[in-house]
mmCIF file of the C-alpha atoms, coordinates in Angstrom:
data_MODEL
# 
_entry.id   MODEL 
# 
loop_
_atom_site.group_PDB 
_atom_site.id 
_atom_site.type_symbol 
_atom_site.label_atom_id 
_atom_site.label_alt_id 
_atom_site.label_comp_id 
_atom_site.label_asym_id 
_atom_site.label_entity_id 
_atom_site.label_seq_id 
_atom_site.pdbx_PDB_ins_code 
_atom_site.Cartn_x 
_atom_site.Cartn_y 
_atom_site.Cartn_z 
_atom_site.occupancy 
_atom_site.B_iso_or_equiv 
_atom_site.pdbx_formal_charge 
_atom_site.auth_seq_id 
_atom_site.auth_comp_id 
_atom_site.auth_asym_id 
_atom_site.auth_atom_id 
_atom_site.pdbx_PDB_model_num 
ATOM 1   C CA . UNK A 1 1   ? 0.000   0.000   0.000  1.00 0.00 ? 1   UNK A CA 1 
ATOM 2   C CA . UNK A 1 2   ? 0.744   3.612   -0.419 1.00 0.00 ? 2   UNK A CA 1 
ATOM 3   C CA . UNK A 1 3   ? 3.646   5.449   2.016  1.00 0.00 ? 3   UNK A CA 1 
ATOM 4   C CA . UNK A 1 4   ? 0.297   7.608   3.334  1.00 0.00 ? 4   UNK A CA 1 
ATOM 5   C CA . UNK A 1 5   ? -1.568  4.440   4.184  1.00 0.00 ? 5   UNK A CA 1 
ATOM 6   C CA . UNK A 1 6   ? -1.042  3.092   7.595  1.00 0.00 ? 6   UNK A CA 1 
ATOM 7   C CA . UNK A 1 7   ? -4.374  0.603   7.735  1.00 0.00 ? 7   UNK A CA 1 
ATOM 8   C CA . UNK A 1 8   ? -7.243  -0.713  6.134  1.00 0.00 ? 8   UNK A CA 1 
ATOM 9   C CA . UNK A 1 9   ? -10.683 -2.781  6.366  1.00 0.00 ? 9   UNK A CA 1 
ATOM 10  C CA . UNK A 1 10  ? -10.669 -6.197  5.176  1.00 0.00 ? 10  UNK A CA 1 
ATOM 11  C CA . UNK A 1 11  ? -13.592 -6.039  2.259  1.00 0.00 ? 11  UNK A CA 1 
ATOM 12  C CA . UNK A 1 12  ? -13.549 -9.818  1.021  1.00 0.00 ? 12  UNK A CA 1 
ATOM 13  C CA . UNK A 1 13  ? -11.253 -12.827 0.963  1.00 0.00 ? 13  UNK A CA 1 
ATOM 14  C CA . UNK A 1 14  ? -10.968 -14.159 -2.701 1.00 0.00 ? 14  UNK A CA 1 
ATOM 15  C CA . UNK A 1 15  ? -9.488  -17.456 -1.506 1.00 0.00 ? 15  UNK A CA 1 
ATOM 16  C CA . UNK A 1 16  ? -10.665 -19.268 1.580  1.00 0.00 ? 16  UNK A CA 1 
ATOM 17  C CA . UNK A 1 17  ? -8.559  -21.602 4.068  1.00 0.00 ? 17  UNK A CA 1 
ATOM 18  C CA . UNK A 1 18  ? -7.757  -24.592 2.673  1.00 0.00 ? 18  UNK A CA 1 
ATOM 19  C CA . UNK A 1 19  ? -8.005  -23.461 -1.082 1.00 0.00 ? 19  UNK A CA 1 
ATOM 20  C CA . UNK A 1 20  ? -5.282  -23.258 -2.858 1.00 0.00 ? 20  UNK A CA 1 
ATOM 21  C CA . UNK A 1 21  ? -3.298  -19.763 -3.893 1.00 0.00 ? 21  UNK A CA 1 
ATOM 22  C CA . UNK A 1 22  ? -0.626  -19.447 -6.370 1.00 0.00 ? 22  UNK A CA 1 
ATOM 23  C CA . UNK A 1 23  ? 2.225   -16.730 -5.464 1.00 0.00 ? 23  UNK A CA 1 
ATOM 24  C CA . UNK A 1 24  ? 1.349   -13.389 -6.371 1.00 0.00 ? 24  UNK A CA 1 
ATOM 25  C CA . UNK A 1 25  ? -2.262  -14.299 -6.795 1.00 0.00 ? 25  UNK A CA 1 
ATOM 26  C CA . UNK A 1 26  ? -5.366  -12.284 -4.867 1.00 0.00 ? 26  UNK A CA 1 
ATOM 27  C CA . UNK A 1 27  ? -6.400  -13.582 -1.608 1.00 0.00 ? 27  UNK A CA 1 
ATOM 28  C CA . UNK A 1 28  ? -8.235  -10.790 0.056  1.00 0.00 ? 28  UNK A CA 1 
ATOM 29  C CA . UNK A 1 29  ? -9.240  -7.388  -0.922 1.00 0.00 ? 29  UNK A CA 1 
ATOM 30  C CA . UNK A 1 30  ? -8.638  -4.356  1.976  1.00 0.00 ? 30  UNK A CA 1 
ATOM 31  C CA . UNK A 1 31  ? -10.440 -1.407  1.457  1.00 0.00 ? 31  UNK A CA 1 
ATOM 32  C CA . UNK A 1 32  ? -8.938  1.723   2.819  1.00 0.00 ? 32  UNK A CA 1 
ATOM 33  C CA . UNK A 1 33  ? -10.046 5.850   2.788  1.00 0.00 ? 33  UNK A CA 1 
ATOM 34  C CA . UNK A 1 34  ? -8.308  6.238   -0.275 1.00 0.00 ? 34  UNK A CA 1 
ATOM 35  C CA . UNK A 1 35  ? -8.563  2.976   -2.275 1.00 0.00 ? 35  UNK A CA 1 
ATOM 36  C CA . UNK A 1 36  ? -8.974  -0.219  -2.352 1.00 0.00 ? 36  UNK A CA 1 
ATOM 37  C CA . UNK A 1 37  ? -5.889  -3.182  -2.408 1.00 0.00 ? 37  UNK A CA 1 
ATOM 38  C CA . UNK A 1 38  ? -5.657  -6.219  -3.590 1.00 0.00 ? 38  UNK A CA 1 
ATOM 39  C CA . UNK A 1 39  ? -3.609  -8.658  -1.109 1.00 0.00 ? 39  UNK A CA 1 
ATOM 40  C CA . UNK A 1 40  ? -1.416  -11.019 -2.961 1.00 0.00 ? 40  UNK A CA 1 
ATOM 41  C CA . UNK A 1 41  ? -0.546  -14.114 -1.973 1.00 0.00 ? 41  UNK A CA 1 
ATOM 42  C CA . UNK A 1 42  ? 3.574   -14.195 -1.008 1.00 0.00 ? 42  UNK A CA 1 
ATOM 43  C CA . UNK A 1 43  ? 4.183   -18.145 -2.184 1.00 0.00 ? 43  UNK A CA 1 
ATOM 44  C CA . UNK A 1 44  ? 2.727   -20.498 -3.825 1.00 0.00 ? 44  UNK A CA 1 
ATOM 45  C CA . UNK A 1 45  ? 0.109   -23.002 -1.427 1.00 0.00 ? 45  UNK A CA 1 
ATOM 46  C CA . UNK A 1 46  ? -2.915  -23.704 0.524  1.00 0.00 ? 46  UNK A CA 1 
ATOM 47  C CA . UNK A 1 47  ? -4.098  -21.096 3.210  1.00 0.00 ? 47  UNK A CA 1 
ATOM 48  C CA . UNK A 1 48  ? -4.340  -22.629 6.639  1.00 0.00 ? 48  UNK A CA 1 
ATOM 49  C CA . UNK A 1 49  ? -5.280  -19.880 8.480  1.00 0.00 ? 49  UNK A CA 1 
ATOM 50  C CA . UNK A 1 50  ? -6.190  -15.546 8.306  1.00 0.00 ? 50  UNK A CA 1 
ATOM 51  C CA . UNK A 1 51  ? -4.910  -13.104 11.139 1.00 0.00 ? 51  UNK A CA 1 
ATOM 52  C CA . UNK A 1 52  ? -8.375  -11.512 11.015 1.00 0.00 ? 52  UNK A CA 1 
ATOM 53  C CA . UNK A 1 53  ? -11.869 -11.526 10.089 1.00 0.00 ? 53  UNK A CA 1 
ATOM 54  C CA . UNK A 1 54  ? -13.913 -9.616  7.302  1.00 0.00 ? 54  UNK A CA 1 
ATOM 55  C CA . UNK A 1 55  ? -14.589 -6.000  8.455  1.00 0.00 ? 55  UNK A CA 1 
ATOM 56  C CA . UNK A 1 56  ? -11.649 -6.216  11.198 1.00 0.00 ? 56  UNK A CA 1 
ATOM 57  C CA . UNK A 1 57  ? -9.381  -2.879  10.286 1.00 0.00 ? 57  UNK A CA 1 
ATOM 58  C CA . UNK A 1 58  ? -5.697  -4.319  9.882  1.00 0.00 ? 58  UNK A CA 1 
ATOM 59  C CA . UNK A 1 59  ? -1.951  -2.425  9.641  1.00 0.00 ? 59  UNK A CA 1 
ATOM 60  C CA . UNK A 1 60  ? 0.274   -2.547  6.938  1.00 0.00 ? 60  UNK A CA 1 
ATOM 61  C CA . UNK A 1 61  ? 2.437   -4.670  7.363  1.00 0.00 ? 61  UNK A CA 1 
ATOM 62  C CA . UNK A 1 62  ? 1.731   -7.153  10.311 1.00 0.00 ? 62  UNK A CA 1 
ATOM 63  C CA . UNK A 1 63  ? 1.075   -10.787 9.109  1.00 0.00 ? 63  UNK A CA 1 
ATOM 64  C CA . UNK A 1 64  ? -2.198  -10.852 7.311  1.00 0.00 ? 64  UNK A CA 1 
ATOM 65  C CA . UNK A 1 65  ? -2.504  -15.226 6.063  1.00 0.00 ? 65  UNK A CA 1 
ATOM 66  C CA . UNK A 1 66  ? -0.666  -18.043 6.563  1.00 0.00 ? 66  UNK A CA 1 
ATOM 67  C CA . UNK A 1 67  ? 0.649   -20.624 3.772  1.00 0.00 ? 67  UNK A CA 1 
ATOM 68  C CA . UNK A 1 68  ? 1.592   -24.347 3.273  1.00 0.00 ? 68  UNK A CA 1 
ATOM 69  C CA . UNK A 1 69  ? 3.960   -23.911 1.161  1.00 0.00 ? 69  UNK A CA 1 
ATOM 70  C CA . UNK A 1 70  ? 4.828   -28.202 1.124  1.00 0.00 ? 70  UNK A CA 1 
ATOM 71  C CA . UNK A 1 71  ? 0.853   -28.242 -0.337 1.00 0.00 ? 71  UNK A CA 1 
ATOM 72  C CA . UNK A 1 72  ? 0.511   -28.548 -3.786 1.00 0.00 ? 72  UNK A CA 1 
ATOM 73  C CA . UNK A 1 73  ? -2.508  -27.533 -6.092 1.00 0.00 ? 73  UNK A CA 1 
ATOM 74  C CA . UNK A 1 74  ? -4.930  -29.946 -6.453 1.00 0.00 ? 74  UNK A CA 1 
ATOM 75  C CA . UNK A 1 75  ? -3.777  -31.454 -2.587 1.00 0.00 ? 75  UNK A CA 1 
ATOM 76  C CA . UNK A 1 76  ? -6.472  -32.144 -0.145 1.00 0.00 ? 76  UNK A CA 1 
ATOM 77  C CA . UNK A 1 77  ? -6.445  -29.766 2.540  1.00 0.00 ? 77  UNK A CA 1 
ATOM 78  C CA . UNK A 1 78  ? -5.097  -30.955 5.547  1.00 0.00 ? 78  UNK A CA 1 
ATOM 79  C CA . UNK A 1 79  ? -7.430  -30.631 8.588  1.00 0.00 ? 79  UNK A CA 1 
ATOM 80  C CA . UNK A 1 80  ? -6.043  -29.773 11.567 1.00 0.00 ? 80  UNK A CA 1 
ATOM 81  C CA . UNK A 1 81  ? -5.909  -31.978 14.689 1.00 0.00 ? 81  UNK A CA 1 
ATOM 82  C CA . UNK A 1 82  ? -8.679  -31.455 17.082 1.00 0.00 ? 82  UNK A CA 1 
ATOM 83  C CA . UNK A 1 83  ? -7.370  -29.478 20.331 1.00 0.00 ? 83  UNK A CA 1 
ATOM 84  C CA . UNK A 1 84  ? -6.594  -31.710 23.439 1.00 0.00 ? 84  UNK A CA 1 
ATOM 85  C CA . UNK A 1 85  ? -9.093  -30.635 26.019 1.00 0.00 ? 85  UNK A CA 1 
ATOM 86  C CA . UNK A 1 86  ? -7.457  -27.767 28.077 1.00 0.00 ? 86  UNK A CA 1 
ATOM 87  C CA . UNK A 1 87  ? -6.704  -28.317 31.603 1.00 0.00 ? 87  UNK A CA 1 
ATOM 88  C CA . UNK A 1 88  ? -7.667  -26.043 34.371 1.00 0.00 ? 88  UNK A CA 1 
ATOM 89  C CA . UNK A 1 89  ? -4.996  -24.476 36.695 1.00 0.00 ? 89  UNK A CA 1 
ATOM 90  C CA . UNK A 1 90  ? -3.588  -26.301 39.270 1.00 0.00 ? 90  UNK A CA 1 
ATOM 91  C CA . UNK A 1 91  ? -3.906  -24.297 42.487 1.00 0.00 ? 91  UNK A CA 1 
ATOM 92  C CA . UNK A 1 92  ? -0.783  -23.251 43.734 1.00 0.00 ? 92  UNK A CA 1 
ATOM 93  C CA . UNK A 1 93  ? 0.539   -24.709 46.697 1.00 0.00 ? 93  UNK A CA 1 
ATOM 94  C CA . UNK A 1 94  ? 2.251   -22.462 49.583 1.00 0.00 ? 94  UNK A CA 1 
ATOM 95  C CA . UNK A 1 95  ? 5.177   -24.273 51.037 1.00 0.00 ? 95  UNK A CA 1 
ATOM 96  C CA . UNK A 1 96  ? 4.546   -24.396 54.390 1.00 0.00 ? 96  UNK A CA 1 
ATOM 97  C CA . UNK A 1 97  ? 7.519   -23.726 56.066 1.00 0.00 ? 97  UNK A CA 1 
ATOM 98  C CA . UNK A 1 98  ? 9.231   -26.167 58.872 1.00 0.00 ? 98  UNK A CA 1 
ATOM 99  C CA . UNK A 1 99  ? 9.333   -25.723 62.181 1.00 0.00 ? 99  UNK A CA 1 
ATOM 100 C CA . UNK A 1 100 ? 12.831  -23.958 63.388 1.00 0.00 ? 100 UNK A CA 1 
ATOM 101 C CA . UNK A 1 101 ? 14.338  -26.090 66.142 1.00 0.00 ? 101 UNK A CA 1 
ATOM 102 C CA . UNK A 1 102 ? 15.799  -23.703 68.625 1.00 0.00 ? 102 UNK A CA 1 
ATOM 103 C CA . UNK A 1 103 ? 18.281  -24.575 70.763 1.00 0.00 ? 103 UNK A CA 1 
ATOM 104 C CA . UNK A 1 104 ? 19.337  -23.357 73.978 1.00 0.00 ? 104 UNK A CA 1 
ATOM 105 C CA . UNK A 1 105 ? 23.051  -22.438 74.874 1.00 0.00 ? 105 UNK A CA 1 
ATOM 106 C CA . UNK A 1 106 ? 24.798  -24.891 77.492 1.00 0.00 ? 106 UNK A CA 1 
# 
């Protein structure tokens, strides 16, 4: 984007996760005060995942998709394995400290 153009609105993705994008092709359009941009894609593979939603305002510059560039057109998508249930805290434990044994001067 242009040197005056610090962040835009994400209008549309043109390729969705798990399709696949050739390098320098249009993923996702941004729409800014001035004009709108088309987002290229920076290699050549599937798109596992975007930074941010349609309508979320994003900077130039921070990481907007990201690739699998092993994937090759064509390739099933891989799906991602399911999360592990997540575990709750642990309380925290204060160490109880042990008794001082005084002793007495002879």
């Amino acid at each position: 984007m242009g040197d005056s153009i610090s962040e835009g609105v994400i209008e549309s993705y043109v390729k969705n996760v798990g399709e696949f994008a050739a390098a320098d092709e249009v993923i996702a359009r941004i729409e800014t005060d001035k004009v709108t941009v088309d987002i290229l894609a920076t290699h050549s593979g599937v798109i596992t995942k975007y930074f941010a939603e349609e309508g979320d305002t994003v900077e130039v510059g921070v990481d907007f998709a990201e690739i699998d560039t092993d994937a090759k057109e064509g390739a099933a998508p891989s799906t991602p394995a399911p999360e592990a249930p997540k575990a709750e805290a642990a309380p925290v434990e204060t160490p109880t400290p042990a008794p001082v044994k005084q002793e007495t001067a002879p």
